[in-house]
N, C-alpha and C positions, 0 to 999 in steps of 0.2 A: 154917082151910083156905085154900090159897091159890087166888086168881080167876083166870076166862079172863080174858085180857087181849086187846084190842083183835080181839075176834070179830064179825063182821059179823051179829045175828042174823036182817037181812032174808032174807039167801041161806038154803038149805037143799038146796043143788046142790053137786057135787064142781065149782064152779066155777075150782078153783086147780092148773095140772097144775106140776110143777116136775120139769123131765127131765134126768140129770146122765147124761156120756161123755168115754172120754176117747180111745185110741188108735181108730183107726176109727172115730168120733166123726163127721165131718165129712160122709162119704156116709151112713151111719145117717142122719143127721140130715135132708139132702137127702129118702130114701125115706121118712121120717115126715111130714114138712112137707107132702108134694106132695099126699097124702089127705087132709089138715087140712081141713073145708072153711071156707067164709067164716062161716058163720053156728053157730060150733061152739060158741056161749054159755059158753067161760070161757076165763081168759089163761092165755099158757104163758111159762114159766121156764124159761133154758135156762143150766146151764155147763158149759162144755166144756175142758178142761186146754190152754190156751194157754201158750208160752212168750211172758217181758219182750218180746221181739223183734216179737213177731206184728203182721202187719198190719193186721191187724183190721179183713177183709173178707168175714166170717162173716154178717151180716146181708144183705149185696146176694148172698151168693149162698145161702141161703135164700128171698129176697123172689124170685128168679126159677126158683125150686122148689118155689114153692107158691101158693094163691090169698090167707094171708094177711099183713098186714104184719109185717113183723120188725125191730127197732129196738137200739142198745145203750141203755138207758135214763142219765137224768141223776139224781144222788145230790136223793133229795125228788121224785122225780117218781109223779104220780099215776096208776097204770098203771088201762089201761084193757082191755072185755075183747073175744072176737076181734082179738088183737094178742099177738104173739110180741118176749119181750123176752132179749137173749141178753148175759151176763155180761162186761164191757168187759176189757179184755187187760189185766193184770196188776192185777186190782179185783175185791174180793166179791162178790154181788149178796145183800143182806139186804133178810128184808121188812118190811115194820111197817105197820100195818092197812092203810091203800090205795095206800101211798106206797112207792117199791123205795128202798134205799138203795143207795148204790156206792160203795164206802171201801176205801183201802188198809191194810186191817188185815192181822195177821200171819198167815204163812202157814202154811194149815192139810194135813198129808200130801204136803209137801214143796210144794204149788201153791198158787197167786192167781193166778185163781178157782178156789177148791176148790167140790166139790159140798157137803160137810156144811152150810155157815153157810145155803146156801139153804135146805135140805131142811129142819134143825132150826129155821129160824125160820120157817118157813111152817107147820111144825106146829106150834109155839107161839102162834102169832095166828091162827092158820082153822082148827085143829083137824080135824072129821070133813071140812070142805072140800075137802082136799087131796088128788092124787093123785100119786103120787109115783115116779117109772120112771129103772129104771139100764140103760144101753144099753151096749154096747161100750166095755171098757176094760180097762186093766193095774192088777191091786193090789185095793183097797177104799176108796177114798175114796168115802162116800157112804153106804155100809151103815149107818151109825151115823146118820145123818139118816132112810136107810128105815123103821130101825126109831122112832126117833122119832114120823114120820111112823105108823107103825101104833101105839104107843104113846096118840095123839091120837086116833087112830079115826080118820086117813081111812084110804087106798086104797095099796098096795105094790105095785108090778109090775115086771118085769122082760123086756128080751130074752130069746128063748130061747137057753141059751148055746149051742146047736148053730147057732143060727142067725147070732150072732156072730161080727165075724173076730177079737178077740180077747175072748174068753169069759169070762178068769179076775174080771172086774167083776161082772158079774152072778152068776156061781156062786159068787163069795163071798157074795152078799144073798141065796142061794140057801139056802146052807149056815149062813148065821147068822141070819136074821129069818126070827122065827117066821110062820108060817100068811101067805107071799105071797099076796096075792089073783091075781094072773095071771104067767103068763109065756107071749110068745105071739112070733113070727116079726114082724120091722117089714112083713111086707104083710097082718099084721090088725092093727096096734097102732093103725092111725087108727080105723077104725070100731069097735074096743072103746072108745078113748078116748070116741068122741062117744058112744055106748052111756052109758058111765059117768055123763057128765057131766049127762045127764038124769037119773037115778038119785035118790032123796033122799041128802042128805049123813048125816042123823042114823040111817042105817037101823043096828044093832046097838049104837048107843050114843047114851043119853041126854044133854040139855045139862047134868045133873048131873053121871053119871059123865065127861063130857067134862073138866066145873070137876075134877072127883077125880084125874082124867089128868094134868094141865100137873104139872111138875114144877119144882123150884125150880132144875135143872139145865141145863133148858134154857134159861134165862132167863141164868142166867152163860154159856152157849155163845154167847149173841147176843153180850153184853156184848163179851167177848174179842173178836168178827168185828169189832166197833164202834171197839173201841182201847181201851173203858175197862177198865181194868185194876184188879180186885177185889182185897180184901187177902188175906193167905194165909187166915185162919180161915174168908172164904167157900169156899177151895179147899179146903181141908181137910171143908167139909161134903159133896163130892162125890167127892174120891179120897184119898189119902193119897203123902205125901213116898216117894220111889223113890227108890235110889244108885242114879241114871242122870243125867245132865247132858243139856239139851237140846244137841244139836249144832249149830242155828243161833247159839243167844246162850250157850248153857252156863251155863245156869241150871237150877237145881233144876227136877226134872220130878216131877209127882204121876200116881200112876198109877188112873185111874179102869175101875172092870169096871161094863160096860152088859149084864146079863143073860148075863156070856161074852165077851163082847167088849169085849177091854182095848184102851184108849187111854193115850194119854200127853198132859199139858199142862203146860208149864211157866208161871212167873209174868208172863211177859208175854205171852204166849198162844198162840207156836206151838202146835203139837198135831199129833199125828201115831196110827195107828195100831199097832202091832206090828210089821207088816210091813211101814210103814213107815219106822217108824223104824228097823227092820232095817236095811233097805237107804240110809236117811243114813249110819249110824255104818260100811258097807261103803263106802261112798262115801270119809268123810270115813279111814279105814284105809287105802284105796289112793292118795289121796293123799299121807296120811302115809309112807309105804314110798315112794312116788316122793320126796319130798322127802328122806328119809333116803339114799334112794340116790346124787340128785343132791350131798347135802352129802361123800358119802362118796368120788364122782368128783373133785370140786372138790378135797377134801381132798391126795386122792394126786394130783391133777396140778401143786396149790403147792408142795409135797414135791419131784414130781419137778423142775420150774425151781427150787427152792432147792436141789438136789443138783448141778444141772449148773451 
């Protein structure tokens, strides 16, 4: 049977919140922070879908929307709690017992920082610990980490999506993970949070069924956010070979079903959803077709100077 790995057993508090958004993401995050209070007894994880470019001035304007600190953390740093730590511009933020990691690993549903590598490695090291909340966004990056997250026996929540400005994030974690524990408007999500976090962590699962829980799947999900790169026979024990090509590198993609919800990973680890990979191969189509068009321009205007 395989072990909890690197589980805290002094805690027995949902001390670990890990909060993922992506369009509308930015005031969401403002109206949550501002009710945080100081003395809220556990750390928050925050990623938000930045683009390469971003300025990555998300932390000072958090830290002046709310009473507690907000920081981008450094790769091995030892996070501490009462302190908000938010996923650096174009970097994962993976955890591993006390310590955040920040690696350029491949990107997961078209981003870095995607939400899943946070989600599913906090529920593989804190297990029942964790709470875990999708706020405003486009698509599904993240659902697959939620579920994980209730997988491990912690805690699922979500915006309400009426109360979101872009909804389709959250009623996708709505519509595919099972038994959400909350979904509630961001002007009660601070005081449910503190609510929670005094809570016992082990309430409806034991530290056995916990050890029964860890899966040998999400331990390769870290891996891949990390850069090490598994050989096919461990991919092979989680999904199986697809005729699909990834679109970022065009490598063989294995297709993994989590309960219904299909993912896509290739061997050096992009990974993508359904719907989103949907929407690369429409991407990488309209390019193609502008390209064929421009060659087809070009074509008949050498034509027409070698005719005249």
């Amino acid at each position: 049977m395989d072990q909890v790995e690197n589980i805290d057993s002094v805690s027995n508090l949902h001390d670990i919140i890990v909060i993922g958004t992506s369009a509308g993401g930015v005031e969401a995050l403002q109206n949550l922070v501002k009710d945080l209070p100081p003395d809220l007894g556990a750390t928050v994880f925050i990623v938000i879908h930045t683009s390469s470019e971003s300025p990555g001035f998300l932390p000072q304007i958090l830290s002046k929307a709310g009473p507690l600190p907000v920081s981008y953390p450094t790769d091995g740093l030892v996070f501490e709690k009462n302190h908000i730590y938010v996923a650096p511009t174009n970097h994962h933020m993976v955890l591993e017992e006390n310590t955040v990691r920040v690696v350029r690993g491949p990107k997961e549903n078209r981003h870095r920082p995607a939400i899943d590598p946070l989600f599913h490695s906090a529920a593989r090291n804190f297990g029942p610990r964790v709470i875990g909340v999708l706020l405003t966004g486009m698509l599904d990056d993240g659902v697959f980490g939620l579920m994980a997250i209730k997988q491990r026996g912690g805690l699922a929540g979500i915006q309400t999506p009426a109360d979101a400005l872009y909804p389709e994030m959250p009623m996708n974690a709505l519509r595919k993970v099972n038994n959400i524990d909350f979904a509630v408007p961001l002007s009660e999500m601070s005081a449910l949070l503190y609510g929670l976090v005094r809570e016992p962590a082990d309430a409806g699962m034991s530290e056995m069924e916990a050890a029964r829980a860890i899966t040998r799947q999400l331990k390769i999900e870290d891996e891949f956010a990390l850069s090490h790169i598994p050989d096919d026979e461990i991919l092979n024990t989680i999904g199986k070979p697809a005729t699909i090509a990834c679109p970022e590198c065009h490598g063989t993609l294995w297709e993994i079903d989590n309960e219904g919800v299909v993912r896509y990973r290739c061997r050096v680890g992009h990974s993508y959803t359904a719907q989103s990979l949907l929407d690369e191969h429409s991407d990488a189509l309209e390019e193609a077709l502008w390209a064929a068009l421009r060659a087809l321009e070009e074509s008949g205007s050498l034509h027409r100077r070698l005719a005249s």
